[in-house]
C-alpha positions in Angstrom: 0.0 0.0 0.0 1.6 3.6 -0.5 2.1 5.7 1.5 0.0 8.3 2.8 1.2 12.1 2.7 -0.5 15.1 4.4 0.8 18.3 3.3 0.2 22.0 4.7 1.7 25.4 4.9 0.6 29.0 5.9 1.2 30.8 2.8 -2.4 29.5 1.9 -3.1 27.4 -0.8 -2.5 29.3 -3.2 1.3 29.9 -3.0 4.1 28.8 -5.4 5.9 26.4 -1.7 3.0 24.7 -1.4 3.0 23.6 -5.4 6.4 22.4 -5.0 6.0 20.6 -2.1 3.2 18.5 -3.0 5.2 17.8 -6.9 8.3 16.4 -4.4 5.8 14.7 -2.0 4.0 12.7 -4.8 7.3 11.0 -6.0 7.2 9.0 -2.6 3.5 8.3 -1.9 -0.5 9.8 -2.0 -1.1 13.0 -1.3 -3.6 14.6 0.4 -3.6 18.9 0.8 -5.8 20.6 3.7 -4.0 23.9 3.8 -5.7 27.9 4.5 -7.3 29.7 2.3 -5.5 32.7 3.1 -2.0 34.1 4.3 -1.4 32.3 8.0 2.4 33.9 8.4 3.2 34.2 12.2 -0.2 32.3 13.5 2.1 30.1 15.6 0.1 27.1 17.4 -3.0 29.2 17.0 -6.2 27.0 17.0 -9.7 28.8 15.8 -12.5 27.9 18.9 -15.3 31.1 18.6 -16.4 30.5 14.8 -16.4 27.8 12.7 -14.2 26.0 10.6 -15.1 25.3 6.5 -13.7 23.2 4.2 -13.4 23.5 0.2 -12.3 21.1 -2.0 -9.7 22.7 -4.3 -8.7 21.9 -7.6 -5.4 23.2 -8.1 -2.9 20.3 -7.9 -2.7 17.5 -10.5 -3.6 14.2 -8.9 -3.4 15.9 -5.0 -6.7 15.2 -3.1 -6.7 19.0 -1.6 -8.8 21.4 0.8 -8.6 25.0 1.4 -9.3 25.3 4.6 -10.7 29.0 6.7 -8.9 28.2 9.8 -4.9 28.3 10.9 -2.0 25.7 10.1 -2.9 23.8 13.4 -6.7 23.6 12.6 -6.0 22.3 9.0 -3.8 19.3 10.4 -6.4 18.5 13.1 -9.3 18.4 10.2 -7.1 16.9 8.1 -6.4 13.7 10.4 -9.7 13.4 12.0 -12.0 14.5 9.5 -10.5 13.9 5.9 -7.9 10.9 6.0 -10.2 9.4 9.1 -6.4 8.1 9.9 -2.9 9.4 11.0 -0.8 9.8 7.9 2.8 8.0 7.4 4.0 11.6 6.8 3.2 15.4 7.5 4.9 17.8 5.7 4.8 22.2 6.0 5.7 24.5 3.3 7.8 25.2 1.5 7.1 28.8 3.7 8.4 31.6 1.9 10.9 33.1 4.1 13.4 31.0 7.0 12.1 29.8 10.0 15.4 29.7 11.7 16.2 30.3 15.3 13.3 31.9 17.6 11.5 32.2 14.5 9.7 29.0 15.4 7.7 30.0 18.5 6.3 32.2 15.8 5.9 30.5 12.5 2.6 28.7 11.2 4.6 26.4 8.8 6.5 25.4 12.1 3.4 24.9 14.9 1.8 22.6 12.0 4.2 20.2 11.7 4.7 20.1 15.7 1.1 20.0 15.5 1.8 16.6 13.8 4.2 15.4 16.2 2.1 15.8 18.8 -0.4 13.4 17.1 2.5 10.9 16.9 3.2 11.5 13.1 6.7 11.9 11.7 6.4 15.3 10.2 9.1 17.8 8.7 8.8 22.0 8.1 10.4 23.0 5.3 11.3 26.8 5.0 13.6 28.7 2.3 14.9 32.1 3.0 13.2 34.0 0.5 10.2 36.0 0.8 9.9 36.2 -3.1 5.8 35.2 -4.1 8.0 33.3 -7.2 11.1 32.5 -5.4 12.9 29.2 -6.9 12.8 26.1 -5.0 14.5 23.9 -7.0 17.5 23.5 -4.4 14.6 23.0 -1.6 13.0 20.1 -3.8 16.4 18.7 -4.2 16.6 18.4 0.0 13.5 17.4 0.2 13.4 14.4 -2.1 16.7 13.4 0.5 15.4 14.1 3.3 11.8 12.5 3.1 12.3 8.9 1.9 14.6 8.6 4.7 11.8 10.3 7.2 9.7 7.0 5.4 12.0 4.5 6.2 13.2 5.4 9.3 10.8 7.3 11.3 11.8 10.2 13.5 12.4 10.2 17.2 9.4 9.9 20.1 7.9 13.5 19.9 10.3 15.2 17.2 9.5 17.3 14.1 12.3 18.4 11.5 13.3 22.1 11.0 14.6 22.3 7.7 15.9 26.2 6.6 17.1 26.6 3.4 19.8 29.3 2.5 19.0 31.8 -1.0 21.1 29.9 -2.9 20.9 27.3 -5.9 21.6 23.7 -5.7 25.0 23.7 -7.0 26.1 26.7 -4.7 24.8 24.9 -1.3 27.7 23.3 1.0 25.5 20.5 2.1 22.8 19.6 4.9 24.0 19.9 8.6 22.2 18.8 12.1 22.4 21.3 14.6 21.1 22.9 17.2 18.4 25.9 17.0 20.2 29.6 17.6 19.4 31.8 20.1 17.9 34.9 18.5 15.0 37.6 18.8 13.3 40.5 17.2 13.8 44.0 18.8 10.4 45.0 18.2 8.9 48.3 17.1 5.7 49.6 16.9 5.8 52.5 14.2 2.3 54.9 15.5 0.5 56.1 12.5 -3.3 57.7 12.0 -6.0 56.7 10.1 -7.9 59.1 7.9 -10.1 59.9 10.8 -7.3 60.5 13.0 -7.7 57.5 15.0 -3.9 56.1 16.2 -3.2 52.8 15.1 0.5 50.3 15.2 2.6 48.7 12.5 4.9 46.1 13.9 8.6 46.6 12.6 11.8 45.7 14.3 15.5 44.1 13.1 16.3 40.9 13.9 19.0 40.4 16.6 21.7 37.8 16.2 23.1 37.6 19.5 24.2 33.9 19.4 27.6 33.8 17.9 28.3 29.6 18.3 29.6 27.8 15.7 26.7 24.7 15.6 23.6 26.6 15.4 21.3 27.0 12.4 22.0 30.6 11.9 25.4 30.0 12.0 26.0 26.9 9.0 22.6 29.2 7.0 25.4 31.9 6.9 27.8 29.6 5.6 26.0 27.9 2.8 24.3 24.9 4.3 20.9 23.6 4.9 19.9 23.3 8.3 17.9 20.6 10.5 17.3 21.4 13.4 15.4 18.7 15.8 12.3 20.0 17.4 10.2 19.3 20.2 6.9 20.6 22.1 8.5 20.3 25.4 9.1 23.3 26.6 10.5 22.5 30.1 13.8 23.7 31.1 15.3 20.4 32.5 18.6 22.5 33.7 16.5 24.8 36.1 14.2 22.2 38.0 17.0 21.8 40.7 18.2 25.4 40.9 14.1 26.3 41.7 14.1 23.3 44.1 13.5 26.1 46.9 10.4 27.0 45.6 8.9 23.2 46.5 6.7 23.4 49.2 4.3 20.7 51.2 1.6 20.6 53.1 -0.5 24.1 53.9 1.0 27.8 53.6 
């Protein structure tokens, strides 16, 4: 029996990643597309509970079961497994987003909280991001990792609880260095809020900011994106910090106040 592949994004349904993705996806098994109908960027694990979700079958992919969908990422992988496919998937896979997901990025990103969306339903499931924001950037070199990465995702499953964070650097095939494992950077936005007025004089905000590179090591994904390489990073939805239990061992307490 073939496989069974679910893909997503947050670009919506309509972007060029998406296309790609699902051409790279159907070498390796059936596809099957519930993805939004509209731009999701920076939804994180956002999940839609005061109006109700729709589904629409869509046409636009050769061979591709697909649905747009009018909630987030996350909602489109939980319709997707329990009310489309009626069954977990062999695979999950986000994308291509337009633009990296690198660093901090994740806590953010839509492509991101979808496939850890997946691995928290116990399927192997792998975000795929290239760093460029370009509606008709070329992801040819981000096929080319893909069709290494996911028969190996097939055959060998991922660890208990783990998604893949793949980042892509701007570059073509023949100019990449390679693929390298490593460890997600430290990194943050300095945000700014940029006041403005409406036409009746009402104040509103623009988010803007710069991006802060603090984390200067030598293993992270910033790091080997900077020198040519594309990055997986190993993800998790644990969010504990194992390091501080025993330094806030003081703030146990038994027994009343």
């Amino acid at each position: 029996m073939n496989k069974l592949i679910l893909v997503t994004n947050d670009d919506s349904i309509h972007s060029k990643g998406i296309k790609e993705l699902i051409e790279v996806a159907q070498l390796f098994g059936d596809v099957v597309v519930v993805a939004p109908d509209k731009p999701q960027s920076g939804m994180g694990h956002a999940i839609t509970i005061s109006e109700p979700l729709r589904l629409f079958p869509f046409k636009g992919f050769n061979n591709a079961e697909a649905f747009s969908c009018s909630g987030t990422p996350v909602d489109c992988v939980k319709l997707a497994v329990f009310e489309v496919l009626k069954r977990k998937p062999d695979l999950l896979l986000s994308g291509v987003n337009h633009g990296e997901n690198s660093s901090t990025n994740v806590l953010y990103s839509g492509t991101m909280s979808a496939a850890i969306e997946g691995a928290m339903e116990g399927i192997p499931s792998i975000g795929f991001s290239l760093a460029d924001f370009n509606a008709d950037a070329d992801f040819s070199a981000t096929k080319k990792i893909a069709e290494n990465i996911i028969p190996s995702v097939l055959k060998n499953g991922l660890p208990t609880n783990t998604t893949l964070n793949v980042n892509v650097p701007k570059l073509t095939f023949n100019d990449l260095k390679g693929i390298k494992v490593c460890s997600q950077a430290h990194a943050y936005w300095e945000d700014k809020f940029d006041s403005r007025k409406d036409q009746f004089g009402r104040p509103y905000y623009w988010l803007t900011g710069e991006f802060s590179d603090i984390d200067q090591r030598k293993d992270t994904d910033l790091f080997y994106l900077k020198q040519g390489y594309a990055t997986i990073v190993p993800t998790h939805f644990d969010l504990t910090n194992y390091t501080a239990i025993d330094a806030l061992k003081h703030l146990n307490h038994e027994g009343e106040f």
